[in-house]
N, CA, C and O atoms as CSV, one atom per row, in Angstrom:
chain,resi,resn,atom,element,x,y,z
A,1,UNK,N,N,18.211,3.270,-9.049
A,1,UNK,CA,C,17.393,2.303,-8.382
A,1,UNK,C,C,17.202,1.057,-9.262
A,1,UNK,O,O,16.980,-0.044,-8.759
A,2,UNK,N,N,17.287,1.242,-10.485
A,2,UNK,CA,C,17.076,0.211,-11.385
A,2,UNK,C,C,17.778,-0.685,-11.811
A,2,UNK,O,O,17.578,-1.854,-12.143
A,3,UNK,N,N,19.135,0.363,-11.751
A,3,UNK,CA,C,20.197,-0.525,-11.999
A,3,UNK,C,C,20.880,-1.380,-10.446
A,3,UNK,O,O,21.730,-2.266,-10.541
A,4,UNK,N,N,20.366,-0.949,-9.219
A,4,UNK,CA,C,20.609,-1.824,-8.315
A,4,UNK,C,C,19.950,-3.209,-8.236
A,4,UNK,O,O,20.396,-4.309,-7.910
A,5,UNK,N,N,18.517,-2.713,-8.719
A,5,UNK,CA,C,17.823,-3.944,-9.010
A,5,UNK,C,C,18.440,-5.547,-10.033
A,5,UNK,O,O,18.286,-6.751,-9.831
A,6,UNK,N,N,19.109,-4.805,-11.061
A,6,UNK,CA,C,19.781,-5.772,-11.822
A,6,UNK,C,C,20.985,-5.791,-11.552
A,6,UNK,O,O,21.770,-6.388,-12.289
A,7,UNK,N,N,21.302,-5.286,-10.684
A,7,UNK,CA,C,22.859,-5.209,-9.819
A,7,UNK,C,C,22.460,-6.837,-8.934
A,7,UNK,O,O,23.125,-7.854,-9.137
A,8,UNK,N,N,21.024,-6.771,-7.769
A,8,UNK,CA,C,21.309,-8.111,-6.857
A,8,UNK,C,C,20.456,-9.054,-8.013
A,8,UNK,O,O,20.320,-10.218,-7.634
A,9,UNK,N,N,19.940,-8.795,-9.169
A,9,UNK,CA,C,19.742,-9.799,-9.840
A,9,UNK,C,C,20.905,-11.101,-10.090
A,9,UNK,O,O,20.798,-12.310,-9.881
A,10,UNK,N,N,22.130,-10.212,-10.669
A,10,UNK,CA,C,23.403,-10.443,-11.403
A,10,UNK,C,C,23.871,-11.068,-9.972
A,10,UNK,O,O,24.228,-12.173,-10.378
A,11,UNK,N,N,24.049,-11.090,-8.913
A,11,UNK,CA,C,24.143,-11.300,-7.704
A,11,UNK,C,C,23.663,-12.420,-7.367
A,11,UNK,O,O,24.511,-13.273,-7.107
A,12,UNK,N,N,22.387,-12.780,-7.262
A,12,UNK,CA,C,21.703,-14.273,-7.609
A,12,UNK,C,C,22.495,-15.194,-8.382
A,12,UNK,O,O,23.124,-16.154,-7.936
A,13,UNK,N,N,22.391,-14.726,-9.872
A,13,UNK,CA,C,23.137,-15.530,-10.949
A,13,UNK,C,C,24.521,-16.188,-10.648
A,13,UNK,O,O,24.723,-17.365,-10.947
A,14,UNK,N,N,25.795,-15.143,-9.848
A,14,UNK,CA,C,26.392,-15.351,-9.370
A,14,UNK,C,C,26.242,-16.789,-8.162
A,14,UNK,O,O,26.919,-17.817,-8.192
A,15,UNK,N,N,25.437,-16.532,-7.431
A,15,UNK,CA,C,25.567,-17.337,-6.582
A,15,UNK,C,C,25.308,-18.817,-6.911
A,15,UNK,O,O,26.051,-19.739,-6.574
A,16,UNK,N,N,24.178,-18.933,-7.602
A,16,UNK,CA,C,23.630,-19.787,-8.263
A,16,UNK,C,C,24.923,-20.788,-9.204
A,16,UNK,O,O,24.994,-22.012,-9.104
A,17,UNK,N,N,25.478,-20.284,-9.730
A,17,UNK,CA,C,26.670,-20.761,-10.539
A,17,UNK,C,C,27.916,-20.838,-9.596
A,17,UNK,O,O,28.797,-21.584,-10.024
A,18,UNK,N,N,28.148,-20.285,-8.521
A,18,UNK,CA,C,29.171,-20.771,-7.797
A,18,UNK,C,C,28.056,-21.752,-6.508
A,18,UNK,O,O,28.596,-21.916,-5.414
A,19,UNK,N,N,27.103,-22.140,-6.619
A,19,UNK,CA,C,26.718,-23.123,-5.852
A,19,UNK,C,C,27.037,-24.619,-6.649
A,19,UNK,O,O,27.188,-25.725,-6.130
A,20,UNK,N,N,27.077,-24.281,-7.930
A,20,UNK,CA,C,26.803,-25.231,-9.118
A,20,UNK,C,C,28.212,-25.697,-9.585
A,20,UNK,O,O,28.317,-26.739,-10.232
A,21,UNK,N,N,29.387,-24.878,-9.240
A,21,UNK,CA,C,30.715,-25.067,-9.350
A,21,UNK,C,C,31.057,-26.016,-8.262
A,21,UNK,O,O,31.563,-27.122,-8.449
A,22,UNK,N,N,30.773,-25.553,-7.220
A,22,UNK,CA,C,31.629,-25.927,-5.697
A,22,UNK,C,C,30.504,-27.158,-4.927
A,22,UNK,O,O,31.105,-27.756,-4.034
A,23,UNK,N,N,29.204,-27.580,-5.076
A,23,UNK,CA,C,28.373,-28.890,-5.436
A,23,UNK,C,C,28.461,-27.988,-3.857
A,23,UNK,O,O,29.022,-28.579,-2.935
A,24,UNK,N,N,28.177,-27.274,-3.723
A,24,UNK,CA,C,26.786,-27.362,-2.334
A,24,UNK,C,C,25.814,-27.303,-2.403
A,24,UNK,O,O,25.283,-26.498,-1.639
A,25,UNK,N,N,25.031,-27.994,-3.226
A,25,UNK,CA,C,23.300,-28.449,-3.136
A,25,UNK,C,C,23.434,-29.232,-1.527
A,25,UNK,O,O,22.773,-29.069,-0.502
A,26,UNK,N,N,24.365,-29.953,-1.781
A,26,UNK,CA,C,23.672,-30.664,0.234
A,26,UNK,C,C,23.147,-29.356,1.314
A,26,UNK,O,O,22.078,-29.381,1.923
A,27,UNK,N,N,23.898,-28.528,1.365
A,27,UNK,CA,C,23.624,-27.438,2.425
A,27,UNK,C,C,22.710,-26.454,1.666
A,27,UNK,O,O,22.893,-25.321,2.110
A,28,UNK,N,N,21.975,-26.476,0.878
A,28,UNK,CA,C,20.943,-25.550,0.525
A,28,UNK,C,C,19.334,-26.620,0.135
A,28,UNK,O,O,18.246,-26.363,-0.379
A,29,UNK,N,N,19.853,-27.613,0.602
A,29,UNK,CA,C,18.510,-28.397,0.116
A,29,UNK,C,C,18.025,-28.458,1.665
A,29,UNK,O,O,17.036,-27.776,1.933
A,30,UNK,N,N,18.628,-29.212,2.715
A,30,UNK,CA,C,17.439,-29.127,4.064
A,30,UNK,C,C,16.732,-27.684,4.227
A,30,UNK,O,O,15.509,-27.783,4.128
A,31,UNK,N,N,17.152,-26.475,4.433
A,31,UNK,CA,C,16.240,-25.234,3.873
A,31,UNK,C,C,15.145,-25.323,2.973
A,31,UNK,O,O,13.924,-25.360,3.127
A,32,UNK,N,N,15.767,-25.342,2.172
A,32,UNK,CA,C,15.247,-25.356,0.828
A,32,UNK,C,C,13.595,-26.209,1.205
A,32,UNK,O,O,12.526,-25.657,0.945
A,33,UNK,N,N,13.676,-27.414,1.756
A,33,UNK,CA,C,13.161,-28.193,2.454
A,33,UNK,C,C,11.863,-27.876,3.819
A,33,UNK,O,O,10.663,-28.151,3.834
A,34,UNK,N,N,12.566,-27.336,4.644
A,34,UNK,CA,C,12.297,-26.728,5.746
A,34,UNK,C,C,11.090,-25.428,5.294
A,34,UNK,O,O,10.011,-25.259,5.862
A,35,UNK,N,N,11.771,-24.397,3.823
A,35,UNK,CA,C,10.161,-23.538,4.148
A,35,UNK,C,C,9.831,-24.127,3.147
A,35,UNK,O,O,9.253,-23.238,2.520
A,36,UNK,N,N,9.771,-25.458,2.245
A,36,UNK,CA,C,8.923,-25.688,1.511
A,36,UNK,C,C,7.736,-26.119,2.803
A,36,UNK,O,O,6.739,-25.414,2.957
A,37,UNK,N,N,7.914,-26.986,3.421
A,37,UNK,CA,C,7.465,-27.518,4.466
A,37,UNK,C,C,6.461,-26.883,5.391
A,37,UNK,O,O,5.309,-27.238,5.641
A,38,UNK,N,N,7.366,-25.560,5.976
A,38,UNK,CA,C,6.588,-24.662,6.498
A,38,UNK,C,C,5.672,-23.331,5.717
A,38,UNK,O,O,4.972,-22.609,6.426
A,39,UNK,N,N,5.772,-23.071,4.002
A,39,UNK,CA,C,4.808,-22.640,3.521
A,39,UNK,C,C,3.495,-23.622,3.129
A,39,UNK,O,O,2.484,-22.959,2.897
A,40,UNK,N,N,3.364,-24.723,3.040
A,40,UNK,CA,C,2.567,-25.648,3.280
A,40,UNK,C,C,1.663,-25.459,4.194
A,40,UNK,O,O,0.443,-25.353,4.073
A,41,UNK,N,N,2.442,-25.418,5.270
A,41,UNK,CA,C,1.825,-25.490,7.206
A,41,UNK,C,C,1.652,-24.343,7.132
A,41,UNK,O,O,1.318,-24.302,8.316
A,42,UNK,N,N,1.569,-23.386,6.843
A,42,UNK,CA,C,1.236,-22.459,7.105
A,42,UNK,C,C,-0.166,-21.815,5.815
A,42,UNK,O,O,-1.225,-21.274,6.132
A,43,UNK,N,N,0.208,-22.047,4.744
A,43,UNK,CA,C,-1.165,-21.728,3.949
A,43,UNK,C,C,-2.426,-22.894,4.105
A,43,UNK,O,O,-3.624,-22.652,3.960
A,44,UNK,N,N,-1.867,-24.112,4.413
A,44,UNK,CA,C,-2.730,-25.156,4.396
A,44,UNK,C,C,-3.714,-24.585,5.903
A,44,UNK,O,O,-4.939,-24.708,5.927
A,45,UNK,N,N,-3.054,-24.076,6.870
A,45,UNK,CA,C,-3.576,-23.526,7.933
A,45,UNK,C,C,-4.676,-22.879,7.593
A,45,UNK,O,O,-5.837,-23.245,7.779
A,46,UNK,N,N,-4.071,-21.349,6.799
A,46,UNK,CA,C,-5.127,-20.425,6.249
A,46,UNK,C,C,-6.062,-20.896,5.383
A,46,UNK,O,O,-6.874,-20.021,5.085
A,47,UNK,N,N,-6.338,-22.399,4.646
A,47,UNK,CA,C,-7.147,-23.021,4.044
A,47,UNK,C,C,-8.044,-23.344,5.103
A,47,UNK,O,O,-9.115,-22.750,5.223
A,48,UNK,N,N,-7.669,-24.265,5.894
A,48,UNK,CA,C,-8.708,-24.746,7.077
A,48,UNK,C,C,-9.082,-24.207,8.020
A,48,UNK,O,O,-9.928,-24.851,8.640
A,49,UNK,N,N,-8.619,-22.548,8.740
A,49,UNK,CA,C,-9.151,-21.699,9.329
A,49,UNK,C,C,-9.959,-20.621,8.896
A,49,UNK,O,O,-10.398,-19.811,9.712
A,50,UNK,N,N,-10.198,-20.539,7.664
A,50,UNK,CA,C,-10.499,-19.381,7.218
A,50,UNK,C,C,-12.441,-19.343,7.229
A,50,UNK,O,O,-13.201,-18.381,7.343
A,51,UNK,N,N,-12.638,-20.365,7.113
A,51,UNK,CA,C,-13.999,-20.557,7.614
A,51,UNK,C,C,-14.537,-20.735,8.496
A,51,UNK,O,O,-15.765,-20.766,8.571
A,52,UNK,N,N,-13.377,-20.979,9.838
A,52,UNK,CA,C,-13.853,-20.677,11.146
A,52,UNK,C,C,-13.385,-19.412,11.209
A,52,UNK,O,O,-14.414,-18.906,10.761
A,53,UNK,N,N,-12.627,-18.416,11.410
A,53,UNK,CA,C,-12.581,-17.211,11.818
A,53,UNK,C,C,-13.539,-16.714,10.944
A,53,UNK,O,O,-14.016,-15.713,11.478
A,54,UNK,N,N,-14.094,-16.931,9.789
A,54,UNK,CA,C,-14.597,-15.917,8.695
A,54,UNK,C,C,-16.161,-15.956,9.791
A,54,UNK,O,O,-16.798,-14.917,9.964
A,55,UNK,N,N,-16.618,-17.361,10.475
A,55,UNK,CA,C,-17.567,-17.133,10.915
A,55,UNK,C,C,-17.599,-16.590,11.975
A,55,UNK,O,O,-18.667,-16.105,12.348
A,56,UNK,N,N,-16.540,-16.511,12.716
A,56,UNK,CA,C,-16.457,-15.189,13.547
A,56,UNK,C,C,-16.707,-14.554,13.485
A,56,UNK,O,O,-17.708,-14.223,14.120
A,57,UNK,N,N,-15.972,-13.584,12.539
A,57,UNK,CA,C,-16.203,-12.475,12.236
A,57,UNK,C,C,-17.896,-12.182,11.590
A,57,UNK,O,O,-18.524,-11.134,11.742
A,58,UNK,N,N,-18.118,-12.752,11.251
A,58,UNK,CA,C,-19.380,-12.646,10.301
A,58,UNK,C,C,-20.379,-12.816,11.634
A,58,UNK,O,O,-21.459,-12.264,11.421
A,59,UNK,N,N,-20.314,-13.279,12.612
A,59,UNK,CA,C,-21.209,-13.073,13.261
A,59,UNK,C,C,-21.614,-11.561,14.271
A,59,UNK,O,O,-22.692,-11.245,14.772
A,60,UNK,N,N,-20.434,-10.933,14.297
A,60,UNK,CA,C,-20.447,-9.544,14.538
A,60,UNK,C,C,-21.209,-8.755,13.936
A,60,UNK,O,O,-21.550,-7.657,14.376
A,61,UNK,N,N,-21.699,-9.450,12.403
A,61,UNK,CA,C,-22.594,-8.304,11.706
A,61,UNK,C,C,-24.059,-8.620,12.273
A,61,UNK,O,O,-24.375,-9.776,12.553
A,62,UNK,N,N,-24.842,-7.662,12.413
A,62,UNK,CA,C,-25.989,-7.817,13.466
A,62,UNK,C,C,-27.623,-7.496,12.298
A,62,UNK,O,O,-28.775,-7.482,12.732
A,63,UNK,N,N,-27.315,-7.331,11.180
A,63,UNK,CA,C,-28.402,-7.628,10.165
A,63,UNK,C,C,-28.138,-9.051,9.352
A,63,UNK,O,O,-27.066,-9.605,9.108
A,64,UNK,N,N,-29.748,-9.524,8.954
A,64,UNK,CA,C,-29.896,-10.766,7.915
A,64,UNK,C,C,-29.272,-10.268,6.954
A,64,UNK,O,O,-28.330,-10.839,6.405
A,65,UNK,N,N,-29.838,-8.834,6.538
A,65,UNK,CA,C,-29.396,-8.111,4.697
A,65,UNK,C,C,-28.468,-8.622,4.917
A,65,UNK,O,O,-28.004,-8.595,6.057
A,66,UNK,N,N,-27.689,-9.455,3.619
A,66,UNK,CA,C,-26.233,-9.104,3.111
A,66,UNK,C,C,-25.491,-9.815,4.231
A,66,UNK,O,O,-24.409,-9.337,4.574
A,67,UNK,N,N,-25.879,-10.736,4.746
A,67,UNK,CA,C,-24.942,-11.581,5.741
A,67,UNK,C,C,-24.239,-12.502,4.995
A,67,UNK,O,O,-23.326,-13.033,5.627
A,68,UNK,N,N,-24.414,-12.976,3.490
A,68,UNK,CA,C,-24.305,-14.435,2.477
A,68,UNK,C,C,-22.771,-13.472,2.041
A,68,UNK,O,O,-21.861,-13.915,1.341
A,69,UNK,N,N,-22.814,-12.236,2.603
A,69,UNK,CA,C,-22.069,-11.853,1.497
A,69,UNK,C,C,-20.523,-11.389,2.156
A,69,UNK,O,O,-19.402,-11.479,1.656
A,70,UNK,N,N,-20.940,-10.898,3.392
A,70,UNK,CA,C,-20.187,-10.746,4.480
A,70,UNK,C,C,-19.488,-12.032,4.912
A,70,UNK,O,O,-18.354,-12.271,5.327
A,71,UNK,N,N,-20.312,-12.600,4.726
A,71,UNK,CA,C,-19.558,-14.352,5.458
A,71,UNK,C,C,-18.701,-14.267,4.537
A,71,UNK,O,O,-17.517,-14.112,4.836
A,72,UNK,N,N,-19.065,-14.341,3.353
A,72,UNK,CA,C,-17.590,-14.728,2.263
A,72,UNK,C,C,-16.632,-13.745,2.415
A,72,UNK,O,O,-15.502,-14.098,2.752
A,73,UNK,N,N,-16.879,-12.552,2.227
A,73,UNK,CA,C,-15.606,-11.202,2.794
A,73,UNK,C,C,-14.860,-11.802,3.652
A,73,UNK,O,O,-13.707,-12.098,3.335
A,74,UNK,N,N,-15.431,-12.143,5.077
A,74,UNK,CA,C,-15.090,-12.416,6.354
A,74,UNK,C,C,-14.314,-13.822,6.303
A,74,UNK,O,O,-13.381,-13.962,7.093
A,75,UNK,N,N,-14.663,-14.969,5.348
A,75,UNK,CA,C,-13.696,-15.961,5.242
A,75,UNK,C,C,-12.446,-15.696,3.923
A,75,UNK,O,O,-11.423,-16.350,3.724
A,76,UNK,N,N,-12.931,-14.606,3.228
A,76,UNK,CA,C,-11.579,-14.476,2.946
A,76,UNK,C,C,-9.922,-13.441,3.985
A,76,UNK,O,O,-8.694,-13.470,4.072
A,77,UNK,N,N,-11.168,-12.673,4.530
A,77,UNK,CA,C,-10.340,-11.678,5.503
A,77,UNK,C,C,-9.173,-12.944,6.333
A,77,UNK,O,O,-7.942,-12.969,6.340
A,78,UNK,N,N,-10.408,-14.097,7.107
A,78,UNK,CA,C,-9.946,-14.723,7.981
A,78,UNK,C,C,-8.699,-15.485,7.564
A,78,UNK,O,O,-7.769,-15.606,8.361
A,79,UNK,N,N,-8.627,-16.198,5.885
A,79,UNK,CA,C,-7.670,-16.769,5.570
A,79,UNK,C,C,-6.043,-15.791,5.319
A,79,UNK,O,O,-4.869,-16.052,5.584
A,80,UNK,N,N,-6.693,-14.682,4.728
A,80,UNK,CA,C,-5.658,-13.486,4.952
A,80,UNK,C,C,-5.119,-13.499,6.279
A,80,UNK,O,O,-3.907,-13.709,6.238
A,81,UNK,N,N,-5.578,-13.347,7.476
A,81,UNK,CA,C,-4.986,-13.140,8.134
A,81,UNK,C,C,-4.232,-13.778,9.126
A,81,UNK,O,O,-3.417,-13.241,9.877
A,82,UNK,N,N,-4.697,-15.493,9.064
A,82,UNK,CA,C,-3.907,-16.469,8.942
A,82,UNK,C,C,-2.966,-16.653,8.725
A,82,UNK,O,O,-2.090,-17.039,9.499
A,83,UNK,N,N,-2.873,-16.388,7.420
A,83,UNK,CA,C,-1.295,-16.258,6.331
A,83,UNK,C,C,-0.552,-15.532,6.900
A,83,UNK,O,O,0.603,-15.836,7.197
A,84,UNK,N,N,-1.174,-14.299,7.180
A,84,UNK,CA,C,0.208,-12.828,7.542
A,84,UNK,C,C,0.452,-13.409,8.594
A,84,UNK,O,O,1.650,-13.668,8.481
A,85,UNK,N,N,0.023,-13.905,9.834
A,85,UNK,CA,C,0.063,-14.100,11.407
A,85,UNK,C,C,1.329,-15.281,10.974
A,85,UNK,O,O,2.475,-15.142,11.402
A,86,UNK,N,N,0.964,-16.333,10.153
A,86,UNK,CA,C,1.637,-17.378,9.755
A,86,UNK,C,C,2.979,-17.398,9.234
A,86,UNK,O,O,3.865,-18.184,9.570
A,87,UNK,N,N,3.098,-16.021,7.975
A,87,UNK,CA,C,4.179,-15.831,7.344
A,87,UNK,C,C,5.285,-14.345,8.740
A,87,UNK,O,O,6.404,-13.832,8.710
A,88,UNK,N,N,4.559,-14.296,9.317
A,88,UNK,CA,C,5.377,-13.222,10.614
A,88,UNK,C,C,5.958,-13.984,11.751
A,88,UNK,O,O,6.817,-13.566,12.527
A,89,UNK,N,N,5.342,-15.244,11.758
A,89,UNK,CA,C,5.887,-15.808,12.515
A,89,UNK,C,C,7.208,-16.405,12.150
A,89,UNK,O,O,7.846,-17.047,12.984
């Protein structure tokens, strides 16, 4: 198992150096591009939703006790789950 691991390491390296031989950076940069782009849009999402769903959720809890504390759980849950919904898509 370990040595497969440094098997697709060596595999990378490979590629990397025949990208670097044969000058196709043009066809790996719009990608390259594209999920820089869309991990952006997509965590920047889970930045600015996470305090509206967190208050969602946080309003489900039906005691004062310990609501300061739940809200924060609940806006981190919410940004979590942002992300996954975000990165599945």
């Amino acid at each position: 198992m370990i040595k497969d691991l440094f098997s697709g390491i060596a595999a990378y390296k490979k590629a990397i150096t025949l990208i670097f031989k044969e000058k196709l950076w043009g066809y790996i940069a719009i990608p390259i591009l594209i999920s820089l782009l869309l991990a952006v849009a997509v965590f920047g999402s889970a930045w600015g939703l996470s305090d509206d769903i967190g208050s969602v959720i946080a309003s489900w809890y039906p005691l004062e006790w310990g609501s300061e504390t739940i809200l924060k759980i609940s806006n981190v849950f919410g940004g979590l789950l942002v992300a996954i919904i975000g990165v599945l898509l």
